[in-house]
C-alpha positions as CSV (number, residue, x, y, z in Angstrom):
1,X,53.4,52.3,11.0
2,X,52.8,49.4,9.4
3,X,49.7,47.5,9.1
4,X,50.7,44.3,10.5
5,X,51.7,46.4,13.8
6,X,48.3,48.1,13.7
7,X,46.0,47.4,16.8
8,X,42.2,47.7,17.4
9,X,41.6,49.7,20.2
10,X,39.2,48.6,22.1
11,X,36.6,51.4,25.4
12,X,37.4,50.8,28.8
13,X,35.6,47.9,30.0
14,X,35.0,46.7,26.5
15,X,37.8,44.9,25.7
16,X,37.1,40.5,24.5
17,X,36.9,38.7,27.8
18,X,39.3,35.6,28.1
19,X,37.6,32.4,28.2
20,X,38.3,30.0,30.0
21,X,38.7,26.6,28.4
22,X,37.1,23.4,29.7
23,X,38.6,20.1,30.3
24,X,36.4,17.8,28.6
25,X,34.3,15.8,31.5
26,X,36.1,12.7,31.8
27,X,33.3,9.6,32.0
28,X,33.9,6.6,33.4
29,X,32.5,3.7,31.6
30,X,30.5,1.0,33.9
31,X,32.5,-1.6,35.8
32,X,30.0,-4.6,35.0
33,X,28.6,-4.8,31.4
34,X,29.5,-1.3,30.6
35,X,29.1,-1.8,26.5
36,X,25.1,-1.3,25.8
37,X,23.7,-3.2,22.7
38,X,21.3,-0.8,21.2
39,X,18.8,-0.9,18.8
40,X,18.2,2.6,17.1
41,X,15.3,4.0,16.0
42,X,16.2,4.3,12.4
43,X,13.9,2.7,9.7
44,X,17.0,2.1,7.1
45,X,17.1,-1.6,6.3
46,X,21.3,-1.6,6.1
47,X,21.0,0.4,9.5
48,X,19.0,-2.9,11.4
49,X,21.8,-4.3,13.4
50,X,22.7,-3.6,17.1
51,X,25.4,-0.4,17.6
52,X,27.5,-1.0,20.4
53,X,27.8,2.6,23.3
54,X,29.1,2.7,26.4
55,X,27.6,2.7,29.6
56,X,28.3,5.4,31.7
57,X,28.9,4.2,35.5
58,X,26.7,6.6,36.6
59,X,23.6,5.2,34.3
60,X,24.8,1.6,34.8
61,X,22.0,1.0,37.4
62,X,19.0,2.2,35.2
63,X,20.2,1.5,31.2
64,X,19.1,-1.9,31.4
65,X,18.0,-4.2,29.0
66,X,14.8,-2.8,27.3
67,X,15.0,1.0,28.3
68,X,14.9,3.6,26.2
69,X,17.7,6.1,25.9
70,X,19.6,8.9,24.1
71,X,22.6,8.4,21.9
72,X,24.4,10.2,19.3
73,X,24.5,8.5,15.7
74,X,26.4,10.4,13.1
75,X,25.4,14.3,13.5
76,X,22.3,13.2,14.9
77,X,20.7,12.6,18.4
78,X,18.6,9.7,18.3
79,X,16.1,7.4,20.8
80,X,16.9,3.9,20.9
81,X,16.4,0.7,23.2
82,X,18.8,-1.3,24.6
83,X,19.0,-4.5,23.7
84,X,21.6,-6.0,25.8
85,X,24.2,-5.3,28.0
86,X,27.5,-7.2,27.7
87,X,31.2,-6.8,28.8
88,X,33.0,-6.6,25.0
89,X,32.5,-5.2,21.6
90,X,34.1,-5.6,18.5
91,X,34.2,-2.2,18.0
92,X,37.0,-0.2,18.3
93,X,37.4,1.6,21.5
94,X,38.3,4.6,20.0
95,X,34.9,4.8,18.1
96,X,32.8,3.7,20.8
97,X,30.8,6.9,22.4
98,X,28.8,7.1,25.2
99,X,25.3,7.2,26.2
100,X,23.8,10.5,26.5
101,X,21.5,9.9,29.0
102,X,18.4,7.7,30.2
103,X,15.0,8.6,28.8
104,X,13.0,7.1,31.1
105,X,14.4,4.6,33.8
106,X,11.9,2.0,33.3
107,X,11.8,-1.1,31.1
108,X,9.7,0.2,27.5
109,X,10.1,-3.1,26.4
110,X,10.6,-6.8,27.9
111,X,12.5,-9.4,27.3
112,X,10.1,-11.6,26.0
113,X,9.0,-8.6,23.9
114,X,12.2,-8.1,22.2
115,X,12.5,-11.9,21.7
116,X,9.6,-11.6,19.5
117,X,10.3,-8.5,17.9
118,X,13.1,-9.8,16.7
119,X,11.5,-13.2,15.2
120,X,8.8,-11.1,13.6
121,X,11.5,-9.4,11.6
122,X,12.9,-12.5,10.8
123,X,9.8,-14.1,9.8
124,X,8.5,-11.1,8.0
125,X,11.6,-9.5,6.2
126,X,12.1,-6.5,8.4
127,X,13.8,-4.9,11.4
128,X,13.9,-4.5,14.4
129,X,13.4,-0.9,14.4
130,X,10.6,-1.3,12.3
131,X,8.6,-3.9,15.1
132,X,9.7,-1.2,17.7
133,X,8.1,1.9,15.9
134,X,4.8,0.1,15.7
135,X,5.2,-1.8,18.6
136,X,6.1,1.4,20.8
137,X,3.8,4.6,21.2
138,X,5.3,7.7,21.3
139,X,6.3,8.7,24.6
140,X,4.3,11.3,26.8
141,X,6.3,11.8,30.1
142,X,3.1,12.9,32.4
143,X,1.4,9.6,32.0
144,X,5.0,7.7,33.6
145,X,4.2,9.1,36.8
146,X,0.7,8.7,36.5
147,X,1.6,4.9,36.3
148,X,3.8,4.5,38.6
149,X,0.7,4.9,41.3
150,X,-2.0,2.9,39.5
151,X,-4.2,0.8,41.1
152,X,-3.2,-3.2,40.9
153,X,-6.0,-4.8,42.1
154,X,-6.8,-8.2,40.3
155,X,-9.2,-10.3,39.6
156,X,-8.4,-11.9,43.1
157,X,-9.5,-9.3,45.2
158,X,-12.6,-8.7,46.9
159,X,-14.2,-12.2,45.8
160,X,-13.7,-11.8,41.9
161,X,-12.2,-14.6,41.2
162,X,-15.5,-16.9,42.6
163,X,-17.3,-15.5,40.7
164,X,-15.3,-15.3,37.3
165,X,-15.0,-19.3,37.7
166,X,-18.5,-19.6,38.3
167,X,-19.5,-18.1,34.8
168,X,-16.3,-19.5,33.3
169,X,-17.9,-23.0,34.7
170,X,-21.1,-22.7,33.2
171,X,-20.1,-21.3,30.0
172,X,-18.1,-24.1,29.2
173,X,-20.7,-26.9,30.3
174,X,-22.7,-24.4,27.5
175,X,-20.4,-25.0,25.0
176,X,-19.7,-28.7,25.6
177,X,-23.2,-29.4,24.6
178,X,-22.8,-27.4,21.2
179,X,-19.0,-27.8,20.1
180,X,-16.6,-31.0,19.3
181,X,-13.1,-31.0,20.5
182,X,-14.3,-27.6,23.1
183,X,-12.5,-30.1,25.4
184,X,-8.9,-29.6,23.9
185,X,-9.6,-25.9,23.8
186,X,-9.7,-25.6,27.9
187,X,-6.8,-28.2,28.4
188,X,-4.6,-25.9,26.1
189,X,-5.5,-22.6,28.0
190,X,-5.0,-25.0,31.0
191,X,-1.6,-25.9,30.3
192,X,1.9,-24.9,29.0
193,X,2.8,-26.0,25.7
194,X,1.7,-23.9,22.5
195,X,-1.1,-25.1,20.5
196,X,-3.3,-23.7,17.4
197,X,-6.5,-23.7,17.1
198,X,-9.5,-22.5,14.3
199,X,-13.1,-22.1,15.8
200,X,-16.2,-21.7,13.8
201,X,-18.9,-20.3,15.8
202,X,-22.5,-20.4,15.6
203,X,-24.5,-17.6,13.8
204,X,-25.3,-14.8,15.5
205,X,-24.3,-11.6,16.8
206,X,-23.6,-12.5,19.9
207,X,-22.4,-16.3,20.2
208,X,-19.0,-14.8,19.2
209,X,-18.8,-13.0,21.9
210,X,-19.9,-15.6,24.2
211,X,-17.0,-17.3,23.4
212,X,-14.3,-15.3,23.5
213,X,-15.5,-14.2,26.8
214,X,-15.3,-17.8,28.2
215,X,-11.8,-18.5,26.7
216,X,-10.9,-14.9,28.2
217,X,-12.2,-16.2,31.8
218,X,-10.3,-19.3,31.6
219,X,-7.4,-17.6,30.6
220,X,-7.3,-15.2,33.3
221,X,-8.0,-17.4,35.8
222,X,-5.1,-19.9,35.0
223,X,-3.2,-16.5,35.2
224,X,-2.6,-16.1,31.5
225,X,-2.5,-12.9,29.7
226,X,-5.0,-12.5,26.7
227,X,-4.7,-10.8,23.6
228,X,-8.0,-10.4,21.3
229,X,-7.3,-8.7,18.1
230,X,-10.8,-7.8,16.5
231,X,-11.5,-6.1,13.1
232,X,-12.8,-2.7,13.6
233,X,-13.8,-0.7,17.0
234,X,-17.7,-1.5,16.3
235,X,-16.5,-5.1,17.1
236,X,-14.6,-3.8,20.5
237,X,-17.3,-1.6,21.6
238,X,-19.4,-4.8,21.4
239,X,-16.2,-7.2,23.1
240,X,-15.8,-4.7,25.9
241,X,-19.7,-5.1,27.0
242,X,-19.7,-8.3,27.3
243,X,-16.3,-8.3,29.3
244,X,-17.7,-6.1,31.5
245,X,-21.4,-8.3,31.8
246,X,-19.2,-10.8,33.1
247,X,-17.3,-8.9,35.9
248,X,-14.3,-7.4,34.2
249,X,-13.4,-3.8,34.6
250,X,-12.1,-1.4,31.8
251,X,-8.7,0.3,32.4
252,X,-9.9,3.6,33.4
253,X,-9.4,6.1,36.3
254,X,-10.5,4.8,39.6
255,X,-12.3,7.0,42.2
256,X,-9.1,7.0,44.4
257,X,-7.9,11.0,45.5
258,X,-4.5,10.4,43.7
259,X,-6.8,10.0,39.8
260,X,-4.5,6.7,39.7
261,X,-6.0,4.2,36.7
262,X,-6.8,0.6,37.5
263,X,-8.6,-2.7,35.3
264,X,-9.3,-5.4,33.7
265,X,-8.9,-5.2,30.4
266,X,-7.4,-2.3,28.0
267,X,-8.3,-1.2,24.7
268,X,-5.0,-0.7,22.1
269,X,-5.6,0.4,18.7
270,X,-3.5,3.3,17.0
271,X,-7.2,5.8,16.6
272,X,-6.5,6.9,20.6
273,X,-5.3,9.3,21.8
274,X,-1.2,9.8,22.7
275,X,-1.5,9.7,26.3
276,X,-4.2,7.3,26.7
277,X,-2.3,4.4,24.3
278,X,0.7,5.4,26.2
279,X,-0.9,4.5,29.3
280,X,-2.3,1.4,28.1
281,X,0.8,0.2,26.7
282,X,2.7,0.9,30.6
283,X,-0.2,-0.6,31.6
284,X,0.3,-3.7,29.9
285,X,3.9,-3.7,30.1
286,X,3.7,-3.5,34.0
287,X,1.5,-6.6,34.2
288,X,-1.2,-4.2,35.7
289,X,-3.5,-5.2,32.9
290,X,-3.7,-8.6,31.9
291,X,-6.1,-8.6,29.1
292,X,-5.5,-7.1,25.9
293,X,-8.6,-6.0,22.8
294,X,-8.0,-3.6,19.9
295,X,-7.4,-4.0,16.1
296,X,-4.4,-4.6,14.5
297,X,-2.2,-2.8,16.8
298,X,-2.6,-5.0,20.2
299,X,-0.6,-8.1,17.7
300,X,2.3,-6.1,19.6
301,X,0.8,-5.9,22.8
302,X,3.7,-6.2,25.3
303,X,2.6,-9.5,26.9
304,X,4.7,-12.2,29.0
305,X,4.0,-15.8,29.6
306,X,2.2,-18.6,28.0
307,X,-0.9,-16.2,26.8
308,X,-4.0,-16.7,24.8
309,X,-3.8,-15.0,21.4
310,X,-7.1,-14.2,19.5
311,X,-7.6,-13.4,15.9
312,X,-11.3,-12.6,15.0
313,X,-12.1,-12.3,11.1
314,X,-8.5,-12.6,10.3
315,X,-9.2,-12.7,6.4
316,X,-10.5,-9.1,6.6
317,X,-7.5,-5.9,5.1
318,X,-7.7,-4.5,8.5
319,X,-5.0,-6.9,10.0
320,X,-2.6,-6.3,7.1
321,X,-0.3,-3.9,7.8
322,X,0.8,-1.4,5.7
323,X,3.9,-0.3,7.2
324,X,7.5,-2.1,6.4
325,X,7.9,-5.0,7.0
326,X,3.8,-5.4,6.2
327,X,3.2,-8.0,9.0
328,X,0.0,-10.0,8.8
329,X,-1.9,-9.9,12.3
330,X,-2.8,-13.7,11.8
331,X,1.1,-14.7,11.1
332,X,2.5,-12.8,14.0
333,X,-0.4,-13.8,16.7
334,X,0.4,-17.4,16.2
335,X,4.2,-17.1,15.7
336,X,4.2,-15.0,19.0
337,X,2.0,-18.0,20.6
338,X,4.4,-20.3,19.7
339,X,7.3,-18.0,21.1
340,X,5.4,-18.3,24.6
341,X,4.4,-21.3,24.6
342,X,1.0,-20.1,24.4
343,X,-2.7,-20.5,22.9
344,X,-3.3,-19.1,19.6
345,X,-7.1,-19.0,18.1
346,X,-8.5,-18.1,14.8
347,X,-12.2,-17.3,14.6
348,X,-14.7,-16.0,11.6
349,X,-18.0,-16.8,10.1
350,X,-16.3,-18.1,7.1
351,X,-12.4,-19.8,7.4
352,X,-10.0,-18.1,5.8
353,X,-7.7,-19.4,3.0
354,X,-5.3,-20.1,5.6
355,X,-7.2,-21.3,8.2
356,X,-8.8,-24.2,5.9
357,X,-5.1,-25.5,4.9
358,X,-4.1,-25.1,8.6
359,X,-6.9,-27.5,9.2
360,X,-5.8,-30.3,6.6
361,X,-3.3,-32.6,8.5
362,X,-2.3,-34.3,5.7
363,X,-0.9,-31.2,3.6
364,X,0.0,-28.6,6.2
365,X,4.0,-27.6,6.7
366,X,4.9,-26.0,9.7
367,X,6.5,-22.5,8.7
368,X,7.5,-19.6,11.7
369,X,4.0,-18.1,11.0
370,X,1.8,-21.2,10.3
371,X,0.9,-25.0,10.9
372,X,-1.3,-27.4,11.9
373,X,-4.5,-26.4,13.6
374,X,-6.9,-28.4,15.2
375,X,-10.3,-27.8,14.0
376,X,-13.5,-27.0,16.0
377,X,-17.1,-26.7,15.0
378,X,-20.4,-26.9,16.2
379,X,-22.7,-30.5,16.3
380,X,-24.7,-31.1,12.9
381,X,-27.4,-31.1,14.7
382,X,-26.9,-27.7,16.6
383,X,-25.7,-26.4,13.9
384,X,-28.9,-27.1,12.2
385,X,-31.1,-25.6,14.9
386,X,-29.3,-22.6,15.1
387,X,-28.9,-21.5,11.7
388,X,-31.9,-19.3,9.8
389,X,-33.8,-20.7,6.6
390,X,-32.0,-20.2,3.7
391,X,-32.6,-20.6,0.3
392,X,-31.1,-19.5,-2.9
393,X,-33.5,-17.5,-5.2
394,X,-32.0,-18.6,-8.9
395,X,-33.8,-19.0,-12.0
396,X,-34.0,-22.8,-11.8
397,X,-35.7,-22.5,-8.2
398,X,-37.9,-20.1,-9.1
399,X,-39.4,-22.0,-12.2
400,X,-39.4,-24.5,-9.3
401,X,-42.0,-22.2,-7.5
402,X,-43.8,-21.1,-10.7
403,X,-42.8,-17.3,-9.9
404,X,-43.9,-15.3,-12.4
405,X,-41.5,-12.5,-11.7
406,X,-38.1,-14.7,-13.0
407,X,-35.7,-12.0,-14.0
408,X,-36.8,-9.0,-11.5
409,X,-34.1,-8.4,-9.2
410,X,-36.3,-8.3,-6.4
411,X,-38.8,-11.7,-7.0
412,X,-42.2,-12.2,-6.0
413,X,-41.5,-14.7,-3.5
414,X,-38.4,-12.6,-1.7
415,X,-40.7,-9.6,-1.3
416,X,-43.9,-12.4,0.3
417,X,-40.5,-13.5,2.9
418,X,-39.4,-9.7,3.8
419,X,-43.0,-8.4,4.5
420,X,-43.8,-11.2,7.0
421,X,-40.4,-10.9,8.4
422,X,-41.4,-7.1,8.6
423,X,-44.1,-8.2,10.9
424,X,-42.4,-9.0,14.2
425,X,-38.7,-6.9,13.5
426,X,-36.1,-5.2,11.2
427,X,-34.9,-6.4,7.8
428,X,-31.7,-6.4,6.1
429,X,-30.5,-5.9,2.4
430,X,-27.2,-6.4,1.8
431,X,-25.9,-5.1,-1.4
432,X,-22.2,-5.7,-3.2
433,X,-21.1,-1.8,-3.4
434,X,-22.6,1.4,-3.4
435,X,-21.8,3.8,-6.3
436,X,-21.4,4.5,-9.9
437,X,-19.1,1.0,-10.0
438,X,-19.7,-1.0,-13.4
439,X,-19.0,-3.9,-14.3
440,X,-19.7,-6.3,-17.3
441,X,-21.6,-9.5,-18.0
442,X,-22.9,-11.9,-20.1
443,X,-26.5,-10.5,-21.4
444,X,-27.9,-13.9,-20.5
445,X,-26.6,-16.3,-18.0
446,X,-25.2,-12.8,-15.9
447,X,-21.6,-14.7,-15.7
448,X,-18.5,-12.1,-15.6
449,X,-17.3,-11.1,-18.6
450,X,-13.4,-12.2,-18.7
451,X,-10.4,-12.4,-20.5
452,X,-9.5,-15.1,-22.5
453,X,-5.7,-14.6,-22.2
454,X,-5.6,-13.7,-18.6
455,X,-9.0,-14.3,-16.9
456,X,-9.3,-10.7,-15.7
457,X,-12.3,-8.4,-15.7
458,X,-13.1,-6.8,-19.0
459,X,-14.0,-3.1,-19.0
460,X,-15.7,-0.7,-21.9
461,X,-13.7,1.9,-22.9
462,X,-15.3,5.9,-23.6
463,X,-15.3,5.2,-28.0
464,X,-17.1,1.6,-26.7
465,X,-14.0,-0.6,-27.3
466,X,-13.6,-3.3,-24.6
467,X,-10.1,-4.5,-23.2
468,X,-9.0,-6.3,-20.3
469,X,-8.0,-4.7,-16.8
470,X,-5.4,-6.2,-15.8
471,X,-3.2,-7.0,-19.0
472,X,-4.8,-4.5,-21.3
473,X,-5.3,-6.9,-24.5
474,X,-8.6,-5.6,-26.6
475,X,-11.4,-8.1,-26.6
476,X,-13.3,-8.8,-29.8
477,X,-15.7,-11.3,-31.0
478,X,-16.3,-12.2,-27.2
479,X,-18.5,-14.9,-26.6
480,X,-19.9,-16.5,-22.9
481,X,-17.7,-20.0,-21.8
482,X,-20.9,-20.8,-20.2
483,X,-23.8,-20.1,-22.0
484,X,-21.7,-19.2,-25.5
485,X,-23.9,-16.1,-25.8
486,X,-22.0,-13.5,-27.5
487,X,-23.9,-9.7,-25.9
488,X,-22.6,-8.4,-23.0
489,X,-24.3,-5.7,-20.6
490,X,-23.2,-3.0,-18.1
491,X,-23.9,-3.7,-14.3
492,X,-24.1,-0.8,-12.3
493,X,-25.2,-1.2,-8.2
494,X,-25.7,1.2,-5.9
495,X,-27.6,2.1,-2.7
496,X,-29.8,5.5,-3.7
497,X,-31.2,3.4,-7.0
498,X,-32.1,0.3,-4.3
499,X,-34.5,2.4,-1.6
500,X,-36.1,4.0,-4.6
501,X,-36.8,0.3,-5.8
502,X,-37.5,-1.1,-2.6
503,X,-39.6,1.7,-1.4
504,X,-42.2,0.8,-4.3
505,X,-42.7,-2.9,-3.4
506,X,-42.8,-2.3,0.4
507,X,-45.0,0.8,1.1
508,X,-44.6,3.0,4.4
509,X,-41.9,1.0,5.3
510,X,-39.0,3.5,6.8
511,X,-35.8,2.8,4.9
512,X,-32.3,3.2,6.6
513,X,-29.3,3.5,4.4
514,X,-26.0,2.5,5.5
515,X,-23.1,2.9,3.8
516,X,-19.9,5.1,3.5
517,X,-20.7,7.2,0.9
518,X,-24.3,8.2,2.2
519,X,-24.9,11.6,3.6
520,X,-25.4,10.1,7.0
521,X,-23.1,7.2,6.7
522,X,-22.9,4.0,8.9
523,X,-25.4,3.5,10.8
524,X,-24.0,2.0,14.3
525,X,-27.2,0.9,15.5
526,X,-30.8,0.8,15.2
527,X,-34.0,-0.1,16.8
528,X,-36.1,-3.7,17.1
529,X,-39.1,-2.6,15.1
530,X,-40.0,-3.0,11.6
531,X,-37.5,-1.0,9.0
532,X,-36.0,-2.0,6.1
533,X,-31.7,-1.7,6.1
534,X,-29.4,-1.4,3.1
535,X,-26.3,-1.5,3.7
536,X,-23.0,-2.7,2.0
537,X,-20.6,-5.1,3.6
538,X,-19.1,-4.1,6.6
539,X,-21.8,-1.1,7.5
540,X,-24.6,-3.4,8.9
541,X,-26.0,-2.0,12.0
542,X,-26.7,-3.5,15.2
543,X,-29.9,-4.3,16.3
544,X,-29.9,-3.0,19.7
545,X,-33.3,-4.8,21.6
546,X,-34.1,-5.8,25.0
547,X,-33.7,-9.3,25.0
548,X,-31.1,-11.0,22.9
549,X,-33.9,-12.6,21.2
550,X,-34.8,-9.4,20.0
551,X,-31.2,-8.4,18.8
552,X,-30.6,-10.4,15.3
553,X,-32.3,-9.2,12.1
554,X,-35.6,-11.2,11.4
555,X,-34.4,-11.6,7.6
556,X,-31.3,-11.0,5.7
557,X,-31.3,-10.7,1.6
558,X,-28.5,-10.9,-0.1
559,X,-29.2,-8.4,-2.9
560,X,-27.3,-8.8,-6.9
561,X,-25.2,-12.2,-5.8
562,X,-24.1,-12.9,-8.8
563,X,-22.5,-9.0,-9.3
564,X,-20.3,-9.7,-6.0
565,X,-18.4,-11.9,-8.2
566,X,-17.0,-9.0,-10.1
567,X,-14.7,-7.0,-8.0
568,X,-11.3,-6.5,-9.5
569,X,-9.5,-7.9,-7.0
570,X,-7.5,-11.3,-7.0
571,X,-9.5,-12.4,-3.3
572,X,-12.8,-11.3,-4.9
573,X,-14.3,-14.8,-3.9
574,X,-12.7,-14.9,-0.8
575,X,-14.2,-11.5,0.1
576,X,-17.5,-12.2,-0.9
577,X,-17.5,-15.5,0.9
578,X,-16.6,-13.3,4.2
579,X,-19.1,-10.3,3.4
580,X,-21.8,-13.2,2.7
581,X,-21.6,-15.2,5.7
582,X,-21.3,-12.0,7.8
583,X,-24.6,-11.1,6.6
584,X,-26.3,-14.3,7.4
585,X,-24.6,-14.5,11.2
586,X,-26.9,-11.2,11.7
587,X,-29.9,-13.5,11.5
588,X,-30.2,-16.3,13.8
């Protein structure tokens, strides 16, 4: 016997069962609209566009616009919304493929929303995919059902609204008698075309909040949405208090049997939690919350109508994204205003680079992300009344006083202001940096040493050569523009060196330290009582008192000035600017 007639035997009841084969599942595409625009959740620039699936008629009820389903892309599976539904494609038929199946059957993202997605990619050099996958939080199925029961009550129920228009009415008649053009501000948030704005508020820790809170009120009770985008949580934390001091509730659970949640306002920044951002963004989304605070994060927040958006300290890094296609929080707040029709407000203790041409009508353009802005500050005279003493401590000044102590970094007549500020409350000492950082100067006049090809800081190398940061040309013979002096000296700053300076010239004085690289770190908060506070920009704490009288600082010091000047960065003036007038708003 041959091998080709050979056979493998096979034990009883062991022999290959026949299978069966399957006729593929036939699916019928939908009868209206059944090709489904969708927008993939694939970061690939060249992979932006729409992809064109069909609708199964069985899904055609819930794949609407703005839901997120499951499709297959190459070998891959792959989450994506739909962007539109439509009755043709120019895709072949026989490469369309169907969708696999609904992931949730609820709309992720609105029409308005994807409106604006897709002019922030526009505007910005990006995708849509890329707005979505910041825009979106990851999904956690428990919290949809959780949502689907939460609590709706307004701010009309149970007398709310009375008294939210009551404080909203005295506020305002507040800041009529303190501001110019306030007046413009509530006919905006009272009607329906878009309109920019830059506010700079009083000093103060405080005032700030004062008037975000009225422009919230307003908002809410012309039945606006609000979005607030604030720098950092400390500045939320502080925004959420005085939401709530004025009757607004925080999206949290209510004390119903069924745990449902139920607010106000919600809190969106990327630091929570999956499942709680993932409720607050169905929260929002659903129109059960119509005010929005967080960092950079709520610029997405999934808002309809003509809204308020809020920008607060919009020159600060925070609100720069890092993430393709590297939005600025600023640029998309207004440019989403604009999209609804809305109110878009810029506020800081010092205007931004942008907000300053903004406000000059004669050399503005209007781009998708910027234009004219109407300007609104505070009276002279108020201005005057509410701002602390201030008085700059140079070398010609304090000739002028016939101190003795010209060239200390701590003078004679600074130390006489701290210790009877020390009297009645807390002291603060702001300093540049904190560290081993060094930098160099002119030996006389303290100017920074720079470049001569390329204006960039000069550093000292380890063999005591000298050359230029940024273009790396070697400096000799150097010699001061200002003062033509030709010695140059290391400046080194740092917080440790400062309390052991300070703790000489201001005896059994405590001393809190405040700054990120400090074993305790930032300090959130302290008491009102006497205490001396270093801290670096950014790390001031709050003065938590029992009055607001007794929550501002009752001196500020603005340690090594001149040395702010010499960060390495291209905004080093703006920065210090900020950091400066940050400093001086904590003492009122």
């Amino acid at each position: 016997m041959s091998t080709e007639d050979a056979e493998q035997l096979a034990l009883d009841g062991l022999a290959p069962r026949k299978r069966r084969k399957r006729a593929p599942a036939v699916k019928t595409p939908a009868a209206e609209h059944p090709i489904a625009q969708v927008v993939l959740d694939i970061q690939a620039i060249h992979l932006g566009q729409t992809f064109d699936y069909y609708v199964e008629e069985k899904y055609s009820e819930a794949a609407q616009p703005g839901v997120m389903v499951r499709v297959r892309f190459g070998g891959q599976r792959v989450n994506g919304i739909i962007w539109k539904r439509t009755d043709t494609s120019e895709t072949p038929e026989s490469s369309l493929r169907f969708i696999e199946r609904v992931v949730i059957d609820r709309v992720l993202v609105s029409e308005s929303m994807r409106n604006d997605a897709t002019l922030i990619a526009d505007a910005f050099g990006g995708t849509r995919a890329n707005i979505l996958r910041l825009a979106v939080p990851p999904r956690v199925a428990r919290v949809e059902q959780e949502q689907r029961i939460g609590n709706r009550t307004g701010i009309e129920k149970n007398g709310r609204i009375e008294s939210l228009a009551k404080i909203e009415r005295e506020s305002y008649e507040q800041l009529q008698r303190q501001y110019g053009n306030i007046d413009l501000l509530r006919t905006a948030l009272e009607g329906q075309r878009f309109q920019a704005f830059v506010l700079d508020p009083l000093p103060g820790s405080h005032h700030w909040r004062q008037c975000v809170a009225w422009m919230v009120a307003a908002a809410l009770l012309q039945g606006k949405p609000a979005v607030l985008v604030l720098p950092t949580m400390r500045e939320i934390e502080d925004m959420a208090e005085t939401l709530q001091s004025i009757g607004l509730r925080c999206f949290a659970p209510t004390q119903s049997s069924n745990g449902a949640y139920g607010g106000d306002f919600a809190i969106l920044n990327a630091q929570m939690a999956p499942a709680e951002r993932y409720r607050a963004y169905l929260a929002i989304s659903g129109g059960q919350v119509r005010c929005v605070i967080g960092t950079r994060a709520a610029m997405y927040a999934p808002v309809d109508g003509n809204a308020l958006f809020l920008i607060l300290d919009d020159v600060c890094y925070q609100d720069a994204d890092g993430m393709m296609p590297y939005a600025n929080a600023r640029g998309v707040l207004r440019l989403r205003a604009k999209a609804h029709n809305g109110v878009f407000v810029a506020m800081a203790n010092a205007r931004s680079v942008q907000s300053q041409w903004e406000t000059d009508a004669a050399h503005v353009g209007a781009t998708q992300v910027s234009g004219f802005s109407t300007p609104i500050h505070a009276f002279p005279a108020v201005t005057k009344e509410a701002s602390p003493w201030i008085r700059w401590l140079n070398r010609d000044e304090l000739a002028r006083l016939a101190d003795s102590t010209i060239g200390a970094r701590v003078p004679h007549t600074a130390v006489r202001v701290l210790s009877k500020a020390l009297e009645s409350g807390p002291v603060l000492l702001s300093i540049p940096q904190d560290g081993i950082g060094e930098a160099l100067s002119c030996a006389k006049c303290h100017r920074q040493a720079r470049c001569s090809y390329c204006t960039g800081p000069l550093e000292r190398l380890r063999d005591g050569s000298v050359r230029c940061r940024w273009c790396g040309v070697a400096t000799v013979q150097w010699a001061c523009p200002a003062c033509h002096n030709e010695r140059m000296r290391v400046v080194r700053v740092g917080a440790a060196g400062t309390a052991q300076e300070l703790s000489r010239l201001f005896r059994g004085v405590p001393i809190v330290l405040s700054t990120p690289s400090q074993p305790r770190g930032i300090v959130p908060d302290i008491g009102f009582a006497p205490q001396l506070v270093i801290a670096t920009p950014g790390a001031e704490p709050r003065v938590r008192g029992r009055n607001p009288s007794e929550c501002e600082y009752r001196a500020v010091a603005i340690l090594d000035a001149w040395t702010s000047l010499y960060a390495f960065g291209i905004d080093a003036g703006v920065d210090t600017l900020t950091s400066w007038m940050r400093a001086v708003s904590l003492c009122a």
